[in-house]
Backbone as JSON Lines, residues from 0, in Angstrom:
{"i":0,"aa":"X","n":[-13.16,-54.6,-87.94],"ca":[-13.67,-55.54,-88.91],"c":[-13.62,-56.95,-88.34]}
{"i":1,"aa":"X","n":[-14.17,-57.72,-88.9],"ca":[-14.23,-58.94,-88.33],"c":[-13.23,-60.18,-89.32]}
{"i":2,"aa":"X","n":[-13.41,-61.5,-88.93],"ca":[-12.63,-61.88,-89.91],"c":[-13.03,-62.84,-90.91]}
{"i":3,"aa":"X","n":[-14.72,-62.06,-91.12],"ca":[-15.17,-62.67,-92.27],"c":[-14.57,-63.08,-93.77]}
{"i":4,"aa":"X","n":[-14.93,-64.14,-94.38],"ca":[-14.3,-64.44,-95.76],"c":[-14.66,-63.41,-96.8]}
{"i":5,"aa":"X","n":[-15.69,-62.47,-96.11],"ca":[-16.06,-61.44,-97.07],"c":[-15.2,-60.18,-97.14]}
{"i":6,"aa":"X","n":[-14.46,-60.06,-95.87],"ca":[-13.73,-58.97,-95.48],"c":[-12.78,-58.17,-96.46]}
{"i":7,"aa":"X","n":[-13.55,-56.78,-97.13],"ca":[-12.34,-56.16,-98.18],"c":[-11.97,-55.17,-98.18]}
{"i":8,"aa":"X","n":[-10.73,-54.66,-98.61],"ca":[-10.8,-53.43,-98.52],"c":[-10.01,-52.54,-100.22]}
{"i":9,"aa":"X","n":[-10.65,-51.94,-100.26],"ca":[-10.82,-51.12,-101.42],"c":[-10.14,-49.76,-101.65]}
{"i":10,"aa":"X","n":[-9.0,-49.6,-102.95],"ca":[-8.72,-47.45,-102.38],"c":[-8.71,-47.61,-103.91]}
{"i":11,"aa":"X","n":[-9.07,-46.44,-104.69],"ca":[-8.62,-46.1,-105.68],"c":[-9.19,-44.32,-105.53]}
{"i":12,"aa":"X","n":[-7.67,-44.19,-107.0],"ca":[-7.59,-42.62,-107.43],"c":[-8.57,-42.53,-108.78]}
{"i":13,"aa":"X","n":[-9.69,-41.63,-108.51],"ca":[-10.6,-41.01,-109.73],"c":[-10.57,-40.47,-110.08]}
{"i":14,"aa":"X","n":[-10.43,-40.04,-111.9],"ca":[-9.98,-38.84,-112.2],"c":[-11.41,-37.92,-112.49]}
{"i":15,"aa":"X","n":[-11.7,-36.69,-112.39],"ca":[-12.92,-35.87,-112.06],"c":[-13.75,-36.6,-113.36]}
{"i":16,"aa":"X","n":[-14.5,-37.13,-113.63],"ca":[-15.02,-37.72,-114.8],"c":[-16.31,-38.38,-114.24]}
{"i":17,"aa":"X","n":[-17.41,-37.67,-114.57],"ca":[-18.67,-38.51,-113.96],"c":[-18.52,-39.87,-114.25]}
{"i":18,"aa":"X","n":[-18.21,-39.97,-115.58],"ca":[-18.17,-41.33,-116.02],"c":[-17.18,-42.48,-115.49]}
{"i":19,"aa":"X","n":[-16.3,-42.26,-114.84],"ca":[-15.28,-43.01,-114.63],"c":[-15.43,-43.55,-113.05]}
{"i":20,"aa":"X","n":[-16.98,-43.58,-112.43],"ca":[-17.09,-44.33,-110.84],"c":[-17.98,-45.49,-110.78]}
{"i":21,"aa":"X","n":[-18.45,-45.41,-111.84],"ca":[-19.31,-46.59,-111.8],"c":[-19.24,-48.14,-111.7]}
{"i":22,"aa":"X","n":[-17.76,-48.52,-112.54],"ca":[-16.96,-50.01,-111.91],"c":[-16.71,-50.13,-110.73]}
{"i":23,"aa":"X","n":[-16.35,-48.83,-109.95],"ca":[-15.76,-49.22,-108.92],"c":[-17.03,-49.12,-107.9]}
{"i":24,"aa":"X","n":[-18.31,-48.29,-108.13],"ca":[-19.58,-48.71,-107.4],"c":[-19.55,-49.72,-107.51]}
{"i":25,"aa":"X","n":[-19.97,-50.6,-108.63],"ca":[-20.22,-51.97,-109.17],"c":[-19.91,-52.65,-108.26]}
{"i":26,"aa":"X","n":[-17.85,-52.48,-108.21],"ca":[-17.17,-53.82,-107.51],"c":[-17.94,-53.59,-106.02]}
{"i":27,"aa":"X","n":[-17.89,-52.21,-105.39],"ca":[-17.7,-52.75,-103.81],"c":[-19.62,-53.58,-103.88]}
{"i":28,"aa":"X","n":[-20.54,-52.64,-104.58],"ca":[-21.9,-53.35,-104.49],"c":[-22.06,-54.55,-104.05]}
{"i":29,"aa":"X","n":[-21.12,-55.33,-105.14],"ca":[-20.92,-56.96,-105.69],"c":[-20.39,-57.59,-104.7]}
{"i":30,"aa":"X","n":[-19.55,-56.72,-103.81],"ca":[-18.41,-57.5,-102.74],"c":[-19.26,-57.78,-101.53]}
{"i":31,"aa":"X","n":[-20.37,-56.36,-101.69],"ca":[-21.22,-56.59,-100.39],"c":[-22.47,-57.64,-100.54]}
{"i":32,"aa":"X","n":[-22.82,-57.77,-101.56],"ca":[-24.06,-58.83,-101.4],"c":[-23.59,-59.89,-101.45]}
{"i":33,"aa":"X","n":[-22.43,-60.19,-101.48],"ca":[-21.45,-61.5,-101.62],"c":[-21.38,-61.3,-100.06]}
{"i":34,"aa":"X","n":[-21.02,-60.85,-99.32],"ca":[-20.81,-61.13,-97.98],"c":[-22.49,-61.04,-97.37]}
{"i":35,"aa":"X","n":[-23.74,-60.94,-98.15],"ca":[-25.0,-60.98,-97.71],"c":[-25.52,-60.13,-96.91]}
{"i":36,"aa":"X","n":[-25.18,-58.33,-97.97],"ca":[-26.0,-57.81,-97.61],"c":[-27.28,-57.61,-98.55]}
{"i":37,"aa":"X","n":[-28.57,-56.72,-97.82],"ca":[-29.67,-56.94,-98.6],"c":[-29.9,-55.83,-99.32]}
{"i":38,"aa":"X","n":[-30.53,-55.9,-99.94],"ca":[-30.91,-55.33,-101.17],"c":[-31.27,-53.62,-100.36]}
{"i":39,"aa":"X","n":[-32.17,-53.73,-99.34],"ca":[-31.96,-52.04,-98.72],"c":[-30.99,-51.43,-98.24]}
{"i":40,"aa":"X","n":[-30.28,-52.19,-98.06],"ca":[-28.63,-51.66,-97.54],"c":[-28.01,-51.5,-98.38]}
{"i":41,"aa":"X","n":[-28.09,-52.45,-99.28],"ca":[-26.81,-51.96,-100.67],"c":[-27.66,-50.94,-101.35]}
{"i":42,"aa":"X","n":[-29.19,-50.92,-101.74],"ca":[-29.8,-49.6,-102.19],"c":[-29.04,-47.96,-101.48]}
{"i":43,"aa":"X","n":[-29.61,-48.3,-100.14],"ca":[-28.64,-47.26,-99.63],"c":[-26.97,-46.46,-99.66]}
{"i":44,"aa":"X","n":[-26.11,-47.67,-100.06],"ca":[-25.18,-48.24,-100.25],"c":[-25.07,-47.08,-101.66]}
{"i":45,"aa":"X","n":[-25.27,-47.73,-102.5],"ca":[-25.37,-47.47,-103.83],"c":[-25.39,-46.28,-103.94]}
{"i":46,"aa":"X","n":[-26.12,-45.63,-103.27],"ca":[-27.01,-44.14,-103.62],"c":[-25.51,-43.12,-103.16]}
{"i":47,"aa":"X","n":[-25.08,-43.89,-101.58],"ca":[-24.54,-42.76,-100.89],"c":[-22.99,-42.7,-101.51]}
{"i":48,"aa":"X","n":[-22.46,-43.64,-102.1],"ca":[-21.26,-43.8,-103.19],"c":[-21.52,-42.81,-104.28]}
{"i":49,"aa":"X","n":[-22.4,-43.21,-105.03],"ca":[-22.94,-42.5,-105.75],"c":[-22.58,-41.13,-105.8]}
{"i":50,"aa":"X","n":[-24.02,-40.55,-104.97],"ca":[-23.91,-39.21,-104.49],"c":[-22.38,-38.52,-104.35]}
{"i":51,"aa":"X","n":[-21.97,-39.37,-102.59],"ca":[-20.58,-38.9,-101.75],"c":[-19.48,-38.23,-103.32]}
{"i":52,"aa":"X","n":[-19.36,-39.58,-104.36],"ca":[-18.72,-39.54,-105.66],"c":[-18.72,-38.21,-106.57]}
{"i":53,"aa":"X","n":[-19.74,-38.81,-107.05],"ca":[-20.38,-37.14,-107.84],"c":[-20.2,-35.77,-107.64]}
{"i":54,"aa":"X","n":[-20.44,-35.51,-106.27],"ca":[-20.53,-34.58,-105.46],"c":[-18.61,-33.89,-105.62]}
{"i":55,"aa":"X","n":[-18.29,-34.91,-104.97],"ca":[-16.21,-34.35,-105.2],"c":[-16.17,-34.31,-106.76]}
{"i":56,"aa":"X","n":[-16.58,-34.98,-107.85],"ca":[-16.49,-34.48,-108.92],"c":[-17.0,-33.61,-109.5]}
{"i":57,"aa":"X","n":[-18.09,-33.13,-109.3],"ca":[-18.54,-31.55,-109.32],"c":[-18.87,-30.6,-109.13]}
{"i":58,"aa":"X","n":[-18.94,-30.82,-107.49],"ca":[-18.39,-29.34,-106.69],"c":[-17.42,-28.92,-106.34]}
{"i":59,"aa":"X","n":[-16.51,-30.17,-105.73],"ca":[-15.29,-30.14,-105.18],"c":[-13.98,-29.96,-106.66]}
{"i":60,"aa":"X","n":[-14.21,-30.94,-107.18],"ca":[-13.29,-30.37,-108.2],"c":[-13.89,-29.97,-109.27]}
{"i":61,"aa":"X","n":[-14.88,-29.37,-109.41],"ca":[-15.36,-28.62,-110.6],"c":[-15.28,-29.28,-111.94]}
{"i":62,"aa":"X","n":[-15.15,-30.66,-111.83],"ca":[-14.88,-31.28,-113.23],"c":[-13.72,-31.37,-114.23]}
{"i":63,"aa":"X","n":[-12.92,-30.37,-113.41],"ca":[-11.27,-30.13,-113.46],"c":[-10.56,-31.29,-114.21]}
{"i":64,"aa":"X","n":[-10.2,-31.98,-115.09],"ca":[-9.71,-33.16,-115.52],"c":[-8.65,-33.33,-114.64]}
{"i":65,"aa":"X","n":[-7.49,-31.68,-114.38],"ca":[-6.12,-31.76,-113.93],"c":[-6.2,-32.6,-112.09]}
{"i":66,"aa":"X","n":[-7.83,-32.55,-111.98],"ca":[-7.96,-32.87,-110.19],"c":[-8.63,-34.39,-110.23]}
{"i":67,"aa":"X","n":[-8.18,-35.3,-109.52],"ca":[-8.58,-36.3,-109.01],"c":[-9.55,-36.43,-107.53]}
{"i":68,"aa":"X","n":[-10.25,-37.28,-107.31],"ca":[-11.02,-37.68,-106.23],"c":[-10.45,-39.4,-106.09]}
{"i":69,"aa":"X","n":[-9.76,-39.25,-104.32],"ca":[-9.35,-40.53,-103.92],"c":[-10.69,-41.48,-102.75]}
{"i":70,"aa":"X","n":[-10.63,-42.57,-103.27],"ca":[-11.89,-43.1,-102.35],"c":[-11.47,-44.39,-102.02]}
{"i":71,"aa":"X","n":[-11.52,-44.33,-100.49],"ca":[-11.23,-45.74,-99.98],"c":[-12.3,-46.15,-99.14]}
{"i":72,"aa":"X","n":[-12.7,-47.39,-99.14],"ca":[-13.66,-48.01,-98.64],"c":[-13.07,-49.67,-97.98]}
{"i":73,"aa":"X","n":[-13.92,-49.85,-96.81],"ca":[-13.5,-51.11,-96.13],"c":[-15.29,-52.24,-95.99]}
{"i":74,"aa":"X","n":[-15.26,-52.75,-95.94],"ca":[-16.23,-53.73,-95.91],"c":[-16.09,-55.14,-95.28]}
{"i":75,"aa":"X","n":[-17.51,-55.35,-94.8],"ca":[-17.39,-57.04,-94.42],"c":[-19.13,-57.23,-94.01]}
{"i":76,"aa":"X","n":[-19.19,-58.53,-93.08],"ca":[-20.43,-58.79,-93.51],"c":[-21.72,-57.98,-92.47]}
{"i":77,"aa":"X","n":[-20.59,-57.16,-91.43],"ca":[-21.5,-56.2,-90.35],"c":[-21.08,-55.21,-91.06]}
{"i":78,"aa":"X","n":[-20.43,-54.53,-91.86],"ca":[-20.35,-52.46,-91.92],"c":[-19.62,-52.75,-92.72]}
{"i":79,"aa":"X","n":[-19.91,-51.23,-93.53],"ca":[-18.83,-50.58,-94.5],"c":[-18.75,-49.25,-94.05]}
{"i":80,"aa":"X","n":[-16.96,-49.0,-94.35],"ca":[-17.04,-47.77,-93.91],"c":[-16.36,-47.0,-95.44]}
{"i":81,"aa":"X","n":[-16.3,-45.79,-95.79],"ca":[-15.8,-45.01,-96.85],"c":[-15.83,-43.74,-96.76]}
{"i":82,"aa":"X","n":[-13.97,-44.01,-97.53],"ca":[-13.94,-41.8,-97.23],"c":[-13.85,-41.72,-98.61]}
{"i":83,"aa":"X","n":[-14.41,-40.29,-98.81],"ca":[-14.42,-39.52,-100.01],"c":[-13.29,-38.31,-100.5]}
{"i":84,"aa":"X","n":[-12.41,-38.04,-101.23],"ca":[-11.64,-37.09,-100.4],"c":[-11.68,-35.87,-102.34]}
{"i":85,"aa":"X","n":[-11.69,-34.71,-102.28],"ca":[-11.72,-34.88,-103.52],"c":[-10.48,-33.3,-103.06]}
{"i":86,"aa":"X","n":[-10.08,-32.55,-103.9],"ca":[-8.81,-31.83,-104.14],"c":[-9.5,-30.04,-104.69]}
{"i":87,"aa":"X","n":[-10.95,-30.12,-103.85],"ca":[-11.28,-28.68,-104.09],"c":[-10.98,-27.95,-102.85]}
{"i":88,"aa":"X","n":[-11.65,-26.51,-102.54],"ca":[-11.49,-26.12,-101.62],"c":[-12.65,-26.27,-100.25]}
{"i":89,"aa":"X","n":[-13.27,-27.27,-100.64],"ca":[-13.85,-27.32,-99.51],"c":[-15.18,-26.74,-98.91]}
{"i":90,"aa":"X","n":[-16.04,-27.12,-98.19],"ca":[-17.15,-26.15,-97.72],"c":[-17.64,-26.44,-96.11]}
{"i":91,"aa":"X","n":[-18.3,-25.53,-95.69],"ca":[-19.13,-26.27,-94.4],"c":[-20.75,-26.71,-94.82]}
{"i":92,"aa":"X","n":[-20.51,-27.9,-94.74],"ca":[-22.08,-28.96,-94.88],"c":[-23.65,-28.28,-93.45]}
{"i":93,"aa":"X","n":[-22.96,-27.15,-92.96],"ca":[-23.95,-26.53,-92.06],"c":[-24.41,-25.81,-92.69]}
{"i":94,"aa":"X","n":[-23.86,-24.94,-93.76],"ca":[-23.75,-24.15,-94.61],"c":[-25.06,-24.0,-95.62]}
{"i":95,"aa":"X","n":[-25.17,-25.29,-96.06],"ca":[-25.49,-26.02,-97.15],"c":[-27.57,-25.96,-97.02]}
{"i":96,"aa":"X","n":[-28.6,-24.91,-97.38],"ca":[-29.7,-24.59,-97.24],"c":[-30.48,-26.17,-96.93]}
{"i":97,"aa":"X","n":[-31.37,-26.46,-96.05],"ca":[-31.92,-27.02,-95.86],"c":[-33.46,-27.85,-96.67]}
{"i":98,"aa":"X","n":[-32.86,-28.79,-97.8],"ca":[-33.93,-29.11,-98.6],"c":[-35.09,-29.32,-98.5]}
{"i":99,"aa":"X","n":[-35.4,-29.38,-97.27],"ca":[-37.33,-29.79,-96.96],"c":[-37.43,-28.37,-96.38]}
{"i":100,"aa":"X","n":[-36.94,-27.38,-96.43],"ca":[-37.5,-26.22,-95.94],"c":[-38.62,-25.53,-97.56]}
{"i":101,"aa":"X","n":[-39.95,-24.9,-97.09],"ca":[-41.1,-24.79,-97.75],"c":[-40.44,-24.06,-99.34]}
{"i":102,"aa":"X","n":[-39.39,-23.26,-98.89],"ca":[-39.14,-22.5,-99.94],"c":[-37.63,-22.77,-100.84]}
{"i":103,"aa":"X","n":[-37.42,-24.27,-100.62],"ca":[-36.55,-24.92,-101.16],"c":[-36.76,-26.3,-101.61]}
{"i":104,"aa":"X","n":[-38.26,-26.55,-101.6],"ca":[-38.56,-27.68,-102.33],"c":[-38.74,-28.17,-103.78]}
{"i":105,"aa":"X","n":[-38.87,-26.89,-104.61],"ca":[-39.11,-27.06,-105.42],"c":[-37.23,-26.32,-106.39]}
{"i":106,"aa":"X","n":[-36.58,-26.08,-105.91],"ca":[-34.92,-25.93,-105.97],"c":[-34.27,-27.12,-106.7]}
{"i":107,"aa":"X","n":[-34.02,-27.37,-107.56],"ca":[-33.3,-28.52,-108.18],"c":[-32.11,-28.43,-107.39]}
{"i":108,"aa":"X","n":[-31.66,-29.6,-106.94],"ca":[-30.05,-29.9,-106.58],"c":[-30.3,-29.66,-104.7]}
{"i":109,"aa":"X","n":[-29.1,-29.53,-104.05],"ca":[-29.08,-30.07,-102.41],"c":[-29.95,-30.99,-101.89]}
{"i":110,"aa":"X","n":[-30.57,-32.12,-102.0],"ca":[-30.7,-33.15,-102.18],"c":[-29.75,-34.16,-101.22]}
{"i":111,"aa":"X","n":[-28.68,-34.85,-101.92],"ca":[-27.91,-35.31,-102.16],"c":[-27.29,-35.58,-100.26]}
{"i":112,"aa":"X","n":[-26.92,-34.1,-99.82],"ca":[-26.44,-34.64,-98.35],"c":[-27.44,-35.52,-97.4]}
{"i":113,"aa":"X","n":[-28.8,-34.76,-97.57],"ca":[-30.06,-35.06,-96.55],"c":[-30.12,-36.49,-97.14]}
{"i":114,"aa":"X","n":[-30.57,-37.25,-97.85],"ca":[-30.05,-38.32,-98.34],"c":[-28.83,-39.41,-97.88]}
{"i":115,"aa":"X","n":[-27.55,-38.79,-98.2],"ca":[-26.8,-39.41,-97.57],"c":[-26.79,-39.43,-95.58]}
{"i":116,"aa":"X","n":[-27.35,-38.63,-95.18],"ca":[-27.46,-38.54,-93.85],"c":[-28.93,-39.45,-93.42]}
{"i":117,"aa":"X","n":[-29.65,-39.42,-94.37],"ca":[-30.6,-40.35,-94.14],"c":[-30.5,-42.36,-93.7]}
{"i":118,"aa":"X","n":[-29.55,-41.96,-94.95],"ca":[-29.51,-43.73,-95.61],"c":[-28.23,-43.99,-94.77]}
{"i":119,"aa":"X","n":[-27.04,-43.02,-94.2],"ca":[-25.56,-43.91,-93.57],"c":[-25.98,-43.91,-92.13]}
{"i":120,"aa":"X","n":[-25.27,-44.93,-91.66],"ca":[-25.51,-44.58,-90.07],"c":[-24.42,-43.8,-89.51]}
{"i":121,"aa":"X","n":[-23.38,-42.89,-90.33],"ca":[-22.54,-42.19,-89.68],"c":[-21.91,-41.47,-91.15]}
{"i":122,"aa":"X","n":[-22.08,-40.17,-90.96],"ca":[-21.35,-39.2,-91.63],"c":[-21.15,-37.71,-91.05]}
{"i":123,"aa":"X","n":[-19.58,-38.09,-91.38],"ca":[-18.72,-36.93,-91.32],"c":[-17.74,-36.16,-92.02]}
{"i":124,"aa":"X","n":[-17.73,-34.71,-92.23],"ca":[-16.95,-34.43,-93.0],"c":[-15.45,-33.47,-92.19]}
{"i":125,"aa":"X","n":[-14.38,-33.19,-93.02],"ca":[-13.13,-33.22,-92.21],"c":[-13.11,-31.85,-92.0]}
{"i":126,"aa":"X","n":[-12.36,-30.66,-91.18],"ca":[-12.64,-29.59,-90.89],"c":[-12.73,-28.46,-92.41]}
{"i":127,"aa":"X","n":[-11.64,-28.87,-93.34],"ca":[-12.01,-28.18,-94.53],"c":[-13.13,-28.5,-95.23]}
{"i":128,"aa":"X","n":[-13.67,-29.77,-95.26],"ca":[-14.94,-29.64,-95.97],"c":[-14.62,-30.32,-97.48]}
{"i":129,"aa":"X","n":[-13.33,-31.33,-97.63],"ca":[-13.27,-31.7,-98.88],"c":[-13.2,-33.05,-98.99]}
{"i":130,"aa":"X","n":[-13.22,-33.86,-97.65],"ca":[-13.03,-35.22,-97.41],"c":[-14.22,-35.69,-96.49]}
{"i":131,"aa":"X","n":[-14.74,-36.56,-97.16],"ca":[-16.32,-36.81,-96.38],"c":[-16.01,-38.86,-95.99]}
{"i":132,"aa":"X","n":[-16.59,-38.85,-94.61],"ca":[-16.53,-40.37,-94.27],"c":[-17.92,-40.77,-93.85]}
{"i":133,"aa":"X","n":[-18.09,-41.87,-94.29],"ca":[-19.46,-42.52,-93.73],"c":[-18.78,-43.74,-93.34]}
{"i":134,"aa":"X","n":[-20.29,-44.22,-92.86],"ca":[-20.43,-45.65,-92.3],"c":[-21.65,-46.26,-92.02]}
{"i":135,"aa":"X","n":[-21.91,-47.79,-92.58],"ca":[-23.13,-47.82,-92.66],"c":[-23.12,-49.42,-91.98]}
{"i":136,"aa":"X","n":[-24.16,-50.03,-90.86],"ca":[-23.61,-50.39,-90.06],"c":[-25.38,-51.15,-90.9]}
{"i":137,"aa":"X","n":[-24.83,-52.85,-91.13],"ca":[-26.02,-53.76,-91.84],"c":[-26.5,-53.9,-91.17]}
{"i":138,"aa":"X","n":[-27.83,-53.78,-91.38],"ca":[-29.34,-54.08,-91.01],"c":[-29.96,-54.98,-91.0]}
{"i":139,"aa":"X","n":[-30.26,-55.9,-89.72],"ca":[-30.42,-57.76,-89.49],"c":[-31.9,-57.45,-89.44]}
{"i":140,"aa":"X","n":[-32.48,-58.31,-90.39],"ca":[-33.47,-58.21,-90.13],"c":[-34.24,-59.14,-88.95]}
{"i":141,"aa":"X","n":[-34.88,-58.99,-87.77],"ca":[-35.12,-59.67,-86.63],"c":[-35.92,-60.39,-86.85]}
């Protein structure tokens, strides 16, 4: 990280609740266009929180109230980076059917990774398959 005035870093515990990620999208959003990023990066931004979020709340922990999803994120005015970690059992993302294939386009749902692999400039997930990290590295416009 650098030692921009924008420089933050972020962890909180979520309890499985769709409803309960959206402040904390909000804050880091807010933290990043404050350090001047643009509107396609935080779009991107947005989406892959989002998603990464959702995703540990209802695959990974099944919506479980008794299971939490922990998410820490770092930021400044070149990159953000964020792990996802949620308390299910896990999967392999190789695994996971390929959404632009002819006979999975019209499939509601898997979506969501191709997407996030689109929009981060780095994602990885941990050998069990329940803790996912990105990184998304701002886009100057020349």
């Amino acid at each position: 990280m650098t030692s921009s005035n924008h420089q933050f870093a972020k962890q909180e515990t979520l309890p499985s609740s769709l409803a309960a990620y959206h402040d904390f999208v909000d804050d880091v959003i807010g933290r990043l266009g404050a350090a001047g990023w643009g509107d396609s990066d935080l779009f991107a931004i947005r989406m892959a929180l989002e998603e990464s979020i959702s995703n540990a709340i209802r695959h990974g922990n099944r919506e479980d109230p008794a299971k939490q999803v922990e998410v820490e994120c770092r930021g400044d005015a070149r990159s953000f980076w964020i792990r996802v970690c949620d308390e299910g059992d896990g999967f392999q993302p190789e695994d996971v059917p390929n959404c632009c294939d002819d006979d999975r386009l019209e499939v509601p749902g898997g979506r969501g990774l191709a997407l996030m692999r689109a929009y981060m400039t780095k994602m990885q997930y941990n050998d069990r398959g329940n803790c996912l990290t990105m990184e998304k590295v701002r886009h100057i416009a020349s």
